[in-house]
C-alpha positions in Angstrom: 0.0 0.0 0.0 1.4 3.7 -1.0 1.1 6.6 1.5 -1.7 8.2 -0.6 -3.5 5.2 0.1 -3.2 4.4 3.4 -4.0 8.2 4.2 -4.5 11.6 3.4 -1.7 13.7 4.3 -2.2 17.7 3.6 -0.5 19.9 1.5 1.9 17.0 0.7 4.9 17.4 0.3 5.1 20.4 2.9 4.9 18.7 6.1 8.3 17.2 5.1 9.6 20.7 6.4 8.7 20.0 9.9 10.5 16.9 9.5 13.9 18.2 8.1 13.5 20.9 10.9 13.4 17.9 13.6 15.7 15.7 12.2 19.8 15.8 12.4 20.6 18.5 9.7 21.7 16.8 6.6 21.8 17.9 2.8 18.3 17.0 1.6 18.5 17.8 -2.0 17.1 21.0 -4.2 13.5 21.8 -2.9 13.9 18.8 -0.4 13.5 16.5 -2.9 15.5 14.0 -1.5 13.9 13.8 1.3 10.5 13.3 -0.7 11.8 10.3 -1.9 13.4 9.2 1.4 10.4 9.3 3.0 8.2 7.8 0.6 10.2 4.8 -0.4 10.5 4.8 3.4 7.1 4.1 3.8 6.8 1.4 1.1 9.4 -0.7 3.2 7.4 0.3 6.5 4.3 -1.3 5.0 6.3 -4.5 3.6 8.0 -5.2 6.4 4.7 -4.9 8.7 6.3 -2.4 10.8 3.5 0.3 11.1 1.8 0.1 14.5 -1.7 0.6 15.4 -2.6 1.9 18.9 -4.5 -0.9 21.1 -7.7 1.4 20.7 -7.4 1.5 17.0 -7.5 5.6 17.1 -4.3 6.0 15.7 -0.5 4.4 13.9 3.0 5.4 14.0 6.1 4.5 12.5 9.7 4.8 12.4 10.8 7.2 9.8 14.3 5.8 10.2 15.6 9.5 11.5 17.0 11.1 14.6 17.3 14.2 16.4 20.6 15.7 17.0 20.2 14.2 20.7 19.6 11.2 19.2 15.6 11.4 19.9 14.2 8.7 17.0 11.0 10.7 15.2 7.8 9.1 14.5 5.3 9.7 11.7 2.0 9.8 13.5 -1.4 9.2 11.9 -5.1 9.3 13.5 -8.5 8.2 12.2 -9.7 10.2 9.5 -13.2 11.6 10.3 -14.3 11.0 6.5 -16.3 8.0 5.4 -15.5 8.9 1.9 -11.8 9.1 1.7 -8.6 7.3 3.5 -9.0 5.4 6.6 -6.1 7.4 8.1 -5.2 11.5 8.4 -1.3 12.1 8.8 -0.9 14.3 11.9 2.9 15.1 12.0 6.4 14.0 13.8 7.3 13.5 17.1 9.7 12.2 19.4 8.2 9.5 21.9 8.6 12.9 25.3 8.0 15.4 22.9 4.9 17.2 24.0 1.7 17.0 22.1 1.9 14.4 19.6 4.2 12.6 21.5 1.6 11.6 23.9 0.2 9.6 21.3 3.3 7.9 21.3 2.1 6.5 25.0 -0.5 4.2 23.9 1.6 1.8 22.4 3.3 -0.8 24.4 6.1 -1.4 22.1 6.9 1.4 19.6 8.2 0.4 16.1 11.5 0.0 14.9 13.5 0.8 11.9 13.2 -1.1 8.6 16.3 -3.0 8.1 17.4 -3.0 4.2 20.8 -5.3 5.0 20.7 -8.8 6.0 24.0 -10.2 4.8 27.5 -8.8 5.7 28.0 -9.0 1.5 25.2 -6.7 1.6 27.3 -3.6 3.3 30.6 -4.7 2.4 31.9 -5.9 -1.1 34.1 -9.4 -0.6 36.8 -8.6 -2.1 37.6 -12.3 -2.5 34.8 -13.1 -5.0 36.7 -10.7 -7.5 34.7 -7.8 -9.8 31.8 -8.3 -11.3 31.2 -9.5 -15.1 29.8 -6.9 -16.5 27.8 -6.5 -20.1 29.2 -3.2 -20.8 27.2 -2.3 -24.0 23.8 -3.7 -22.4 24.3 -1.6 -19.4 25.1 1.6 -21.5 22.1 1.1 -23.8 19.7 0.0 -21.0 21.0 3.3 -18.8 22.0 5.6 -21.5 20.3 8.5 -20.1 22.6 8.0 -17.3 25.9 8.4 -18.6 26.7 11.9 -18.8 26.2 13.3 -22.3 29.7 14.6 -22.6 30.8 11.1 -22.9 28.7 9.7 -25.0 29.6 12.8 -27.4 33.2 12.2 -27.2 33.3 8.4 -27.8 31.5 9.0 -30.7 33.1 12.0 -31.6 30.2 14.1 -31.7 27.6 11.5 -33.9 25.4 11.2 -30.7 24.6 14.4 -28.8 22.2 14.1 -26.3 20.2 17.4 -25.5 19.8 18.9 -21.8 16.1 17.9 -20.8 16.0 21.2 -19.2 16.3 22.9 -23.1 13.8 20.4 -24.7 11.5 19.2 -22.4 11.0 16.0 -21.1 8.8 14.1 -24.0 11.4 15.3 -26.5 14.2 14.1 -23.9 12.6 10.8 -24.3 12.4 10.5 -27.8 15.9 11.5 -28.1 17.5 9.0 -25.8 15.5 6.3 -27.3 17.2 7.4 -30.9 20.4 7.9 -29.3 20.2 4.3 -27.8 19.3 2.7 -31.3 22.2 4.9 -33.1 24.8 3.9 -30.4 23.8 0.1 -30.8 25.8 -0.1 -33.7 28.0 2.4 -33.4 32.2 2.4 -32.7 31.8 4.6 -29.6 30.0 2.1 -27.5 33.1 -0.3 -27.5 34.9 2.8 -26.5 33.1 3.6 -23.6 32.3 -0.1 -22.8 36.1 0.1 -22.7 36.2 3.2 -20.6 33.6 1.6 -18.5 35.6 -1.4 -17.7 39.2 0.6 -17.0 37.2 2.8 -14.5 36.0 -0.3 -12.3 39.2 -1.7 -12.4 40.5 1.2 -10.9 37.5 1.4 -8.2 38.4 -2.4 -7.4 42.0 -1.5 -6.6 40.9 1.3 -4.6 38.3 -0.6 -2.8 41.7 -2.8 -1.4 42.5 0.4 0.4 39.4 1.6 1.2 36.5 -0.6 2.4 33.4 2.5 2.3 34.1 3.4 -1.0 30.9 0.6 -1.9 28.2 1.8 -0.8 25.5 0.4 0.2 21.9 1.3 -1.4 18.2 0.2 -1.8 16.5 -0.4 -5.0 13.0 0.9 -4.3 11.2 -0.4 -7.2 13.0 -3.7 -6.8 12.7 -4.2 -3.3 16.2 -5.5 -3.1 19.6 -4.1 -1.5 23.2 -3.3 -3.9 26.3 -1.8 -3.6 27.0 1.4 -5.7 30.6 1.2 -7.0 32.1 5.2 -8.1 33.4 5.1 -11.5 35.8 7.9 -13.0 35.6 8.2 -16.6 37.2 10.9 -17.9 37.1 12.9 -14.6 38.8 13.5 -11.5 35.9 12.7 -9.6 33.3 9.9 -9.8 30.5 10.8 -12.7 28.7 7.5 -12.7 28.2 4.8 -10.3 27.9 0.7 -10.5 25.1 -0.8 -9.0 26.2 -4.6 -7.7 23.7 -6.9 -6.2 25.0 -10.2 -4.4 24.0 -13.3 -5.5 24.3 -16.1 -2.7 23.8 -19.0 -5.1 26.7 -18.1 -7.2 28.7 -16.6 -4.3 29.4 -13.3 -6.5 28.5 -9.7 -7.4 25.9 -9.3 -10.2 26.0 -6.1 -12.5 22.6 -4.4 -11.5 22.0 -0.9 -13.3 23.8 2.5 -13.8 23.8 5.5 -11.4 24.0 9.3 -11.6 25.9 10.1 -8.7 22.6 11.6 -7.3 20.2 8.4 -7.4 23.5 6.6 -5.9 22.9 9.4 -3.0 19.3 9.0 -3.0 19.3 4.9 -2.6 22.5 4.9 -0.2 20.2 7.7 2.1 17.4 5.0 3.0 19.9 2.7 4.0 22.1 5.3 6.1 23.5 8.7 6.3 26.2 8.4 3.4 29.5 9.0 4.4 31.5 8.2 1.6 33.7 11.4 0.0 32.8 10.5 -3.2 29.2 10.6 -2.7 28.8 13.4 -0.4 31.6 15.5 -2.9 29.0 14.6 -5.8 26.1 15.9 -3.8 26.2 18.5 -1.3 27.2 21.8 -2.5 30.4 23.2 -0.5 29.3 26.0 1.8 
């Protein structure tokens, strides 16, 4: 069940100010738009985990919206019976700590208030095993399958300037489309994608010796629409810094890492956030704007 279905929640996506103003202060994106997402996917995992808790008299839920204050006071979505008979069973009231005054008395009907989702379950899961070796990856699949992905500078040079993609921004979004879905069918057959594939492959070499030296350089993500956890692996392709990321799953059966997807460095940010507060350079360097 989706938030918008389990309740109605006012002026959405504005209450999520409260909840940045409560929380630990962290970079939350443009607009707050990561922590849209945060808090949305959040509440997917909530509801397939079973984690939101009803109150014994049935007038009201609550649960863990994986955050903290900065004393390390967790904060609580708290919902009450909506008064309509024609629209969601549930009204979203706000956050709270559990001795926060006012909503936070709500907090005191449960006997046992709900935890955090947990997204890891295997140690592989947080920490790439350097033992199974890289992944075998299918570079030119995983180009053409994430193409709007791969920043548009390299996709121009490797084909020395046959494939430009335009800036979504310039064009729109339906014209975006259209082009990336040309761009993908030119690029199929031509030269530049065993250049980049090439590219692709140097540049996770290099993370894979680096990794030997530093262990949080994989970090670990969610994959929302999936429901399934990865490692993001930073990849520097003609740049200093990483412009792409590698999204590894583990497979148990076959003991190794499978190739998953692509990354901007801000949907690495965005799936590594529900798991944890990033803390690797490379992520935080890609995303938060030095003050």
């Amino acid at each position: 069940m989706r938030l918008f279905d389990f309740a109605f929640v006012p002026n959405y996506p504005e209450p999520l100010e409260r909840l940045k103003q409560l929380a630990e202060t962290e970079y939350w994106g443009r607009g707050g738009r990561m922590l849209k997402s945060y808090f949305n996917h959040m509440f997917d995992k909530v509801m397939d985990d079973g984690l939101m808790r009803i109150a014994p008299n049935g007038d009201s839920a609550v649960f863990h919206t994986g955050l903290q204050t900065d004393r390390l006071q967790q904060l609580y979505a708290v919902f009450v019976k909506n008064e309509r008979d024609d629209a969601q069973e549930w009204f979203f009231r706000g956050f709270t700590t559990e001795n926060n005054v006012g909503l936070g008395e709500v907090l005191n009907q449960f006997d046992e208030l709900p935890e955090r989702p947990r997204f890891l379950i295997r140690c592989e899961q947080a920490f790439y095993d350097l033992r199974v070796g890289p992944p075998e990856c299918n570079w030119p699949e995983l180009i053409l399958d994430n193409i709007s992905r791969v920043p548009r500078l390299l996709i121009a040079e490797a084909t020395q300037g046959r494939i430009e993609l335009p800036d979504m921004r310039d064009v729109g979004k339906e014209a975006y489309i259209e082009s990336l879905e040309v761009a993908a069918d030119v690029l199929r057959d031509d030269p530049g994608l065993a250049i980049l594939s090439q590219e692709m492959e140097l540049a996770l070499n290099q993370a894979m010796d680096q990794l030997t030296l530093d262990y949080k350089l994989a970090v670990p993500t969610w994959h929302a629409k999936e429901r399934f956890p990865a490692l993001a692996l930073p990849l520097r392709i003609g740049s200093k810094e990483p412009n792409i990321a590698l999204a590894v799953s583990w497979n148990a059966e076959a003991g190794s890492y499978e190739p998953v997807n692509l990354l901007t460095p801000e949907m690495a940010y965005n799936n590594a956030r529900l798991v944890a507060k990033p803390e690797a350079t490379w992520l935080l360097k890609g995303n938060i704007p030095k003050t």
